[in-house]
Backbone bond lengths (Angstrom), bond angles and torsions (degrees), N, CA, C in turn:
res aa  C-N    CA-C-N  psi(-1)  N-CA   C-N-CA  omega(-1)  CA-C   N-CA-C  phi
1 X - - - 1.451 - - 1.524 109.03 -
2 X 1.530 110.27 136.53 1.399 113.80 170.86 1.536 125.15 -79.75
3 X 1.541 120.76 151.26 1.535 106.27 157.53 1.457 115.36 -47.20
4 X 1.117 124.37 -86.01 1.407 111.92 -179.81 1.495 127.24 -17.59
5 X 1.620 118.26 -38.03 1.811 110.80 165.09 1.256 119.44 -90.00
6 X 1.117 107.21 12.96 2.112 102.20 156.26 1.488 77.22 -107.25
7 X 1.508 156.35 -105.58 1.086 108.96 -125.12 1.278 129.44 -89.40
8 X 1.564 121.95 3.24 1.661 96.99 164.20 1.102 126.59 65.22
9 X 1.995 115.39 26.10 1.053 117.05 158.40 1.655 102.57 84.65
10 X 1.695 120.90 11.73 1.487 122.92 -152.32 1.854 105.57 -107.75
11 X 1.331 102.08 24.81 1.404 95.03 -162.77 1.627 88.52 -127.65
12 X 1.408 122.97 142.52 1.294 125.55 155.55 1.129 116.80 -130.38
13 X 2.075 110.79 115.82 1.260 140.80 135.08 1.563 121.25 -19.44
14 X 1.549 119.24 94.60 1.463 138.70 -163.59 1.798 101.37 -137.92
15 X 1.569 108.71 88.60 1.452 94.76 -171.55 1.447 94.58 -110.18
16 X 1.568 106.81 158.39 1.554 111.36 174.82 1.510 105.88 -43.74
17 X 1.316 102.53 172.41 1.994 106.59 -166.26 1.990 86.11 -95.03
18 X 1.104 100.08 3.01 1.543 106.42 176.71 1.420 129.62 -98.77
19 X 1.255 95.24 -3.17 1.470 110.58 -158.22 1.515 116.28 -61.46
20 X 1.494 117.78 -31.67 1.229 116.77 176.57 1.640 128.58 -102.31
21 X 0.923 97.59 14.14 1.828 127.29 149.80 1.207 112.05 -67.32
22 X 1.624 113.96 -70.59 1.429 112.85 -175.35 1.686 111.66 -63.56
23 X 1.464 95.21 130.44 1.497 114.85 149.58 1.509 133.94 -110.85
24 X 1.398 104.43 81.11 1.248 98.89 -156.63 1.713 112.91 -103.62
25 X 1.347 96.84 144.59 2.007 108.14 -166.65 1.583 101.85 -64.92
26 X 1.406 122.60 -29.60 1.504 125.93 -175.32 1.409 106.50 -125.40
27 X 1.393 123.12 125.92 1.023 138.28 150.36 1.284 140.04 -99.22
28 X 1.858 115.20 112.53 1.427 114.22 -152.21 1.416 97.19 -84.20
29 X 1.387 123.22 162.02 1.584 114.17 154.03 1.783 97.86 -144.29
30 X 1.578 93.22 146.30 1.424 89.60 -155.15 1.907 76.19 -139.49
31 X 1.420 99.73 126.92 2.355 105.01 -173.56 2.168 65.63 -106.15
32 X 1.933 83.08 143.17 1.585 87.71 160.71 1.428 86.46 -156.99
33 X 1.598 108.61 151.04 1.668 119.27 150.63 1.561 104.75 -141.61
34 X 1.691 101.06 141.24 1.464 130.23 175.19 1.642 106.80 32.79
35 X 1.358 121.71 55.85 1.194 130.87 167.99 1.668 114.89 -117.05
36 X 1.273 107.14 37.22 1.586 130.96 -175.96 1.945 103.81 -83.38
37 X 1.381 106.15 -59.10 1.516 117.73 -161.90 2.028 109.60 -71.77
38 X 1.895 94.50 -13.94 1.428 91.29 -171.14 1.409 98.11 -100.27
39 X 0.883 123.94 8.62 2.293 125.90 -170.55 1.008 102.89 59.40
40 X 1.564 130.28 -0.52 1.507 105.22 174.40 1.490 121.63 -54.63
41 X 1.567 110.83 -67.11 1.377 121.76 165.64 1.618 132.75 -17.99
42 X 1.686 103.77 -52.68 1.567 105.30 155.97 1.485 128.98 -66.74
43 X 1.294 98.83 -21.84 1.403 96.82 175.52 1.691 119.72 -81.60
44 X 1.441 111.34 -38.44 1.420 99.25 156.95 1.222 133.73 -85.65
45 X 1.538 126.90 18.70 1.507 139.63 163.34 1.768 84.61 -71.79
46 X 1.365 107.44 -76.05 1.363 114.27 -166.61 1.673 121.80 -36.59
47 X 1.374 97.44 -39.77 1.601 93.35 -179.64 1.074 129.89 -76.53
48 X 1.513 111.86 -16.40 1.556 124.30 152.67 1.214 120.78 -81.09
49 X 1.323 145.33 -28.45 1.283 135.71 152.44 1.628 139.16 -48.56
50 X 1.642 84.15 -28.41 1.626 99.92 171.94 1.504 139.64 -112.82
51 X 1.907 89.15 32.23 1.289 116.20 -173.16 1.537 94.47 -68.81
52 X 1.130 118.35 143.42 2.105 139.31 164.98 1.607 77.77 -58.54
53 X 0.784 145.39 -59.64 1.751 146.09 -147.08 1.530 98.22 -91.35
54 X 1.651 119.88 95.99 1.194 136.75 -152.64 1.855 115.23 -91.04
55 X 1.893 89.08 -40.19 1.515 83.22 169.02 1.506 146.66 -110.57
56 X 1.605 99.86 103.84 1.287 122.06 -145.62 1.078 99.72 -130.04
57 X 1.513 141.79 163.83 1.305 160.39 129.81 1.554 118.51 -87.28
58 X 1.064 125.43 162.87 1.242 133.66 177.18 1.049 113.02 -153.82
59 X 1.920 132.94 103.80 0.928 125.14 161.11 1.779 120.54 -109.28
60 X 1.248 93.53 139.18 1.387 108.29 177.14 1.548 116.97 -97.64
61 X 1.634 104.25 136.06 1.530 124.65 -173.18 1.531 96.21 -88.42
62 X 0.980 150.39 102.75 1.825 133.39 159.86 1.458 114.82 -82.81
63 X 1.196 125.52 85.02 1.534 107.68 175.75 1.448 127.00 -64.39
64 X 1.110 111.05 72.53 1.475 120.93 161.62 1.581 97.13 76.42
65 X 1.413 128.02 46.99 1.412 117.59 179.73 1.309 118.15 -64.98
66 X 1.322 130.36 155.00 1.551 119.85 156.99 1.783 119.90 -120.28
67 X 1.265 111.97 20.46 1.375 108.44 -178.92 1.493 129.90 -112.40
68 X 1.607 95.78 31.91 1.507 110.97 -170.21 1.227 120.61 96.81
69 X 1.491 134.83 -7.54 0.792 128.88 -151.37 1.642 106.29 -93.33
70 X 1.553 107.28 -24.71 1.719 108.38 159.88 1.334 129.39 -45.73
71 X 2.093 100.34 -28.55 1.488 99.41 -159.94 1.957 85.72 -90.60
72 X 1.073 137.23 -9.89 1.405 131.86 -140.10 2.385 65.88 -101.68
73 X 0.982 116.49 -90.23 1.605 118.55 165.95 2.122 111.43 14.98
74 X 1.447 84.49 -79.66 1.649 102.53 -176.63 2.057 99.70 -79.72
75 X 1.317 112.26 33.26 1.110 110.22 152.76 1.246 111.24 -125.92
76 X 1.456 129.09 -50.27 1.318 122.45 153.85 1.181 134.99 -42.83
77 X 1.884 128.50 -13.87 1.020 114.52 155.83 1.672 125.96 -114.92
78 X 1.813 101.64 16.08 1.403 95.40 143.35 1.599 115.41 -79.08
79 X 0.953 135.45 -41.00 1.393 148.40 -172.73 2.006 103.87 -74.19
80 X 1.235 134.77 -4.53 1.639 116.59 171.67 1.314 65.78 -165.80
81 X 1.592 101.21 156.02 1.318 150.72 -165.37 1.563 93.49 -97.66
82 X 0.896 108.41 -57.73 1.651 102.91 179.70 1.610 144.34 -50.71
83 X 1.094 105.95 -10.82 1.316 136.86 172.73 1.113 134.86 -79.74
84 X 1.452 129.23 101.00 1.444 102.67 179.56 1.708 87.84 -145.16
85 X 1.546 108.22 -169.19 1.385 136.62 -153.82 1.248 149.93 -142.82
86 X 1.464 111.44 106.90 1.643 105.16 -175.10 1.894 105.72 -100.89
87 X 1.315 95.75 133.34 1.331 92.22 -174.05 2.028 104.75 -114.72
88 X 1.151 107.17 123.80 1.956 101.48 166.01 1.422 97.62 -63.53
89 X 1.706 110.60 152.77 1.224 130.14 138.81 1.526 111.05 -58.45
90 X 1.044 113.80 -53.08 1.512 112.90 -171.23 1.368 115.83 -122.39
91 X 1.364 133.97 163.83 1.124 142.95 -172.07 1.912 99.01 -67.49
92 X 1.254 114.96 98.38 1.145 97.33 147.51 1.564 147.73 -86.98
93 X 1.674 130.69 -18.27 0.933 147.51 -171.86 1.062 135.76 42.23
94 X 1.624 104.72 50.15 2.003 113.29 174.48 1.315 97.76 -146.38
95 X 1.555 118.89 96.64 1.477 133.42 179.85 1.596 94.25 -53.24
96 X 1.199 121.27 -23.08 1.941 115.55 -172.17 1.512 100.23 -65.25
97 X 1.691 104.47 -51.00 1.701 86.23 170.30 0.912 158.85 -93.53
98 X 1.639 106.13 -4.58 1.615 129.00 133.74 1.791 110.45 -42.71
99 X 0.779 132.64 -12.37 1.504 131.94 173.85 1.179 103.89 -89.00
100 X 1.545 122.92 -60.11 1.238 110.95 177.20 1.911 143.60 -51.79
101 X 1.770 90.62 -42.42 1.407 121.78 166.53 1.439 91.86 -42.51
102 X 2.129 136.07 -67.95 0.822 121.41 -158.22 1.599 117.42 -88.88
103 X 1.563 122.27 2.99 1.265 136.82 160.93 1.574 109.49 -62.58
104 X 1.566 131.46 -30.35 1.243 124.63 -151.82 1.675 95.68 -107.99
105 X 1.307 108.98 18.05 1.704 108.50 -153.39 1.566 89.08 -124.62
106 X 1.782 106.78 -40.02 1.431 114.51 -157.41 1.373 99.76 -77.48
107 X 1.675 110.49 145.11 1.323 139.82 -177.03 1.461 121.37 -91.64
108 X 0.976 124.90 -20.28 1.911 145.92 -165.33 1.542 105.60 -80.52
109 X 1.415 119.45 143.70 0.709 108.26 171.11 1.868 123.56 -94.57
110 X 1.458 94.07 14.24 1.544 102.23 157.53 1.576 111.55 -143.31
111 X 1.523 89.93 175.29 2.109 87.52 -150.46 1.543 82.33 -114.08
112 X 1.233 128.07 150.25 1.564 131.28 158.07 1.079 95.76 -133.92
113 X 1.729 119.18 142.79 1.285 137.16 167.66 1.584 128.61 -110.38
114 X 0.916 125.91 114.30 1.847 137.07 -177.58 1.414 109.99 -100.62
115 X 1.149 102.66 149.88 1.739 102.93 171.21 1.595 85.27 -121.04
116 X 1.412 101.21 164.09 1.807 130.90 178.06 1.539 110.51 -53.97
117 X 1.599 109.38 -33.98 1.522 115.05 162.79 1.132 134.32 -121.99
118 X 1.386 115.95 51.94 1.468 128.51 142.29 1.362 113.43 -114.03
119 X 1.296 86.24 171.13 1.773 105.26 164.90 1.260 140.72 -149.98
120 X 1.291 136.46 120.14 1.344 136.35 -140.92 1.634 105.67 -110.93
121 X 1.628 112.80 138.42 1.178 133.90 166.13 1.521 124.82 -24.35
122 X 1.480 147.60 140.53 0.962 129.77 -134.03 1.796 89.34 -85.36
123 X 2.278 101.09 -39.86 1.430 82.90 164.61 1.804 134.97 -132.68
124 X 1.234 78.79 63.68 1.815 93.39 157.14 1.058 123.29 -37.25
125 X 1.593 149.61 -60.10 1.029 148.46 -111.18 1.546 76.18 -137.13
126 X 1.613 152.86 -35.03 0.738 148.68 130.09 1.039 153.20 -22.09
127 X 1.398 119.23 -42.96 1.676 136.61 148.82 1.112 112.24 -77.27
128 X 1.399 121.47 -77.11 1.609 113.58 159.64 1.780 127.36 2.36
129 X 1.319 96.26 -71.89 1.313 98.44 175.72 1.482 129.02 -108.76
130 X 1.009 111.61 53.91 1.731 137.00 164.63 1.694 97.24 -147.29
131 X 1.369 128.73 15.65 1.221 103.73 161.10 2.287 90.31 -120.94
132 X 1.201 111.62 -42.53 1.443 79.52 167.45 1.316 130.19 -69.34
133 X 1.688 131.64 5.22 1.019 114.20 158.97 1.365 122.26 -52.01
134 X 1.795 88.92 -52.29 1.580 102.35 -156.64 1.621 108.00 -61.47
135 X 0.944 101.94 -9.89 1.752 103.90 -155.65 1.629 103.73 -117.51
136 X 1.346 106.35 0.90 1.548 126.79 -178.64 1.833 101.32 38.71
137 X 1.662 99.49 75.42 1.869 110.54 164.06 0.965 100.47 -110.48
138 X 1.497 125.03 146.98 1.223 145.15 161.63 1.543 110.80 -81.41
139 X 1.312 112.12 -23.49 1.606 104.62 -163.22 1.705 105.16 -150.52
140 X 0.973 104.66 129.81 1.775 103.28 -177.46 1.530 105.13 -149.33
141 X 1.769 108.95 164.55 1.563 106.05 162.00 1.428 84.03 -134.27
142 X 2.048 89.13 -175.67 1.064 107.76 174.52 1.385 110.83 -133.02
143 X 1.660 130.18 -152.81 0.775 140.74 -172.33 1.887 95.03 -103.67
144 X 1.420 124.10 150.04 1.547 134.82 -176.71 1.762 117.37 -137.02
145 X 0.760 104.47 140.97 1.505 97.58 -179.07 1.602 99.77 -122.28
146 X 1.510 114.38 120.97 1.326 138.54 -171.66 1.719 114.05 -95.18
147 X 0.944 123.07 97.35 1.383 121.70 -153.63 2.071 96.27 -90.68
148 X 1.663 108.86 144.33 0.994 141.43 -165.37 1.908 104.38 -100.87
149 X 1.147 129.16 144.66 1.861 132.77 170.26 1.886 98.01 -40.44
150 X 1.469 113.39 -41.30 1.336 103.63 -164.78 1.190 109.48 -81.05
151 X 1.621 117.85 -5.62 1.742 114.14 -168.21 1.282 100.02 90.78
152 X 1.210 139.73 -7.11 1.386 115.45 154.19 1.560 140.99 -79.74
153 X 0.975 121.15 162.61 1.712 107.69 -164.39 1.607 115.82 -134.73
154 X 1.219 118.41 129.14 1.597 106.19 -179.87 1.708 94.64 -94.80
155 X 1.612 100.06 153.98 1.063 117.94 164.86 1.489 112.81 -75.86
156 X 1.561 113.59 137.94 1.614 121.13 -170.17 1.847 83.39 -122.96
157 X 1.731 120.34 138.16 1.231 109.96 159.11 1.883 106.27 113.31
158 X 1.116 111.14 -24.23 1.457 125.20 -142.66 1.958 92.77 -53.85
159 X 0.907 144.48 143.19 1.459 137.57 161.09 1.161 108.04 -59.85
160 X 1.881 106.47 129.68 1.504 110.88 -173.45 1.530 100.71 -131.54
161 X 1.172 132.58 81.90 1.607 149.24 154.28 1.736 92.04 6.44
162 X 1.567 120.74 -61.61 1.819 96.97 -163.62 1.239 105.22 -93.23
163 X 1.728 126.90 33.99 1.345 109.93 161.98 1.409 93.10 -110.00
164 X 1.780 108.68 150.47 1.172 132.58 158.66 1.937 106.45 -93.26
165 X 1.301 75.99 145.39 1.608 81.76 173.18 1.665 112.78 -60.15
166 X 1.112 130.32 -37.29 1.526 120.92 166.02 1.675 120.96 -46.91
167 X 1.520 108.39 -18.29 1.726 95.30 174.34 1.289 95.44 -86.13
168 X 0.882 164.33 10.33 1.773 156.97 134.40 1.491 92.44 -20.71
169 X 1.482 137.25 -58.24 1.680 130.81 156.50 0.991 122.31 -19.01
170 X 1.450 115.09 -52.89 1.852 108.43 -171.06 1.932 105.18 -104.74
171 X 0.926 115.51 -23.54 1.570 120.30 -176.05 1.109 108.79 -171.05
172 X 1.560 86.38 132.21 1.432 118.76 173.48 1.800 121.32 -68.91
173 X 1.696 91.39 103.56 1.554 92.73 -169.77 1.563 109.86 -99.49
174 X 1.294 110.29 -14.17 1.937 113.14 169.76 1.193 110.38 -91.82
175 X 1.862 102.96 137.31 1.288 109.10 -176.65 1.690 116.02 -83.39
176 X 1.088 103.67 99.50 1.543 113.42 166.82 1.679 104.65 8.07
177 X 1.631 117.98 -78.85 1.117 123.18 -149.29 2.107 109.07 -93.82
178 X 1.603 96.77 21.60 1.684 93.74 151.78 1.517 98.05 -136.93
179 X 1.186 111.53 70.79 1.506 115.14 164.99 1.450 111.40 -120.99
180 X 1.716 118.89 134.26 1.076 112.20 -179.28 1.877 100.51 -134.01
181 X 1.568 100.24 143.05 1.637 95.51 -162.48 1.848 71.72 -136.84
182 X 1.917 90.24 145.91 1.303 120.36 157.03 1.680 114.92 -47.01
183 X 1.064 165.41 164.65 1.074 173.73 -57.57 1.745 81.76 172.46
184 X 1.528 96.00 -97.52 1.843 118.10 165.85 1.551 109.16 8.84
185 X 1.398 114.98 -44.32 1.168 126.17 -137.59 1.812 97.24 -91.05
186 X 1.163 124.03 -65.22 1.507 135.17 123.50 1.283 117.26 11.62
187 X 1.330 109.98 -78.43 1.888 118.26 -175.22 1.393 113.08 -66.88
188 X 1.578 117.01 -25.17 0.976 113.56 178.18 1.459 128.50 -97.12
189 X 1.556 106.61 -32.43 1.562 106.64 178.46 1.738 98.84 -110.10
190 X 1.476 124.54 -31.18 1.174 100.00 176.29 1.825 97.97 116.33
191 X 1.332 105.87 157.27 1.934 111.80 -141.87 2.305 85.05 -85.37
192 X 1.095 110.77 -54.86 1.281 121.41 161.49 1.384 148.00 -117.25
């Protein structure tokens, strides 16, 4: 099955009225549904907005939310230029292709990925990327903090001395949503 036959034409392309101004070196993409009423969602809008590491985009996937969380979206991108938006008609429910939708949109020549409940360091996206320059990586994670109903958060990512990179085979020890890949990286091996 193709992207195009899950969505069926079900997604609408809504970019800031700025969008083709920005040239931005990092491109966030952040898939969310109905995570408006718990603050998670604002809180990881926020932590990407208030990255030290300024030139960025951020596009947001909404799969078809209904709990405000569109209107909380079309406030952040009246309020920053950087922001813009793919919205489903309908609930589809595969953040992989909400990633992609916002992979084919993003401008940067590196991709960072967030989920609706994390939240990232003020400078992540900053260290991060002044150390794979320096060190010429195409692909890195980080550490994520996954927030809990009470406000507490486990760490996803943490460096663990007795894993070898070969158990990446049996379990998934990087957290999805502090991974940042070269563009290159994408074209060549592909989003999943």
């Amino acid at each position: 099955m193709k992207v195009k036959d899950i969505l069926k034409d079900g997604s609408l392309w809504m970019p800031n009225e700025y969008y083709t101004e920005i040239l931005p070196t990092v491109s966030v993409l952040l898939p969310t549904f109905r995570r408006a009423k718990s603050g998670y969602f604002e809180k990881a809008v926020q932590s990407v907005l208030n990255q030290t590491f300024k030139n960025l985009e951020l596009i947001i996937i909404d799969d078809c939310s209904t709990d405000g969380t569109f209107d909380l979206i079309q406030h952040f991108m009246k309020n920053d230029k950087r922001v813009n938006c793919i919205r489903h008609t309908y609930n589809v429910g595969l953040p992989a292709i909400s990633e992609y939708e916002g992979y084919i949109k993003a401008k940067g020549e590196y991709i960072a990925f967030i989920f609706d409940d994390n939240e990232w360091d003020a400078h992540y996206i900053e260290k991060t990327l002044s150390y794979m320059v320096r060190e010429n990586y195409k692909a890195t994670y980080g550490v994520v903090r996954s927030y809990d109903k009470d406000n507490s958060y486990v760490a996803l990512g943490l460096p663990d001395t007795r894993k070898n990179f070969l158990d990446i085979y049996a379990t998934n020890f990087i957290a999805n949503g502090g991974v940042i890949l070269h563009h290159d990286v994408i074209e060549e091996i592909g989003l999943y």
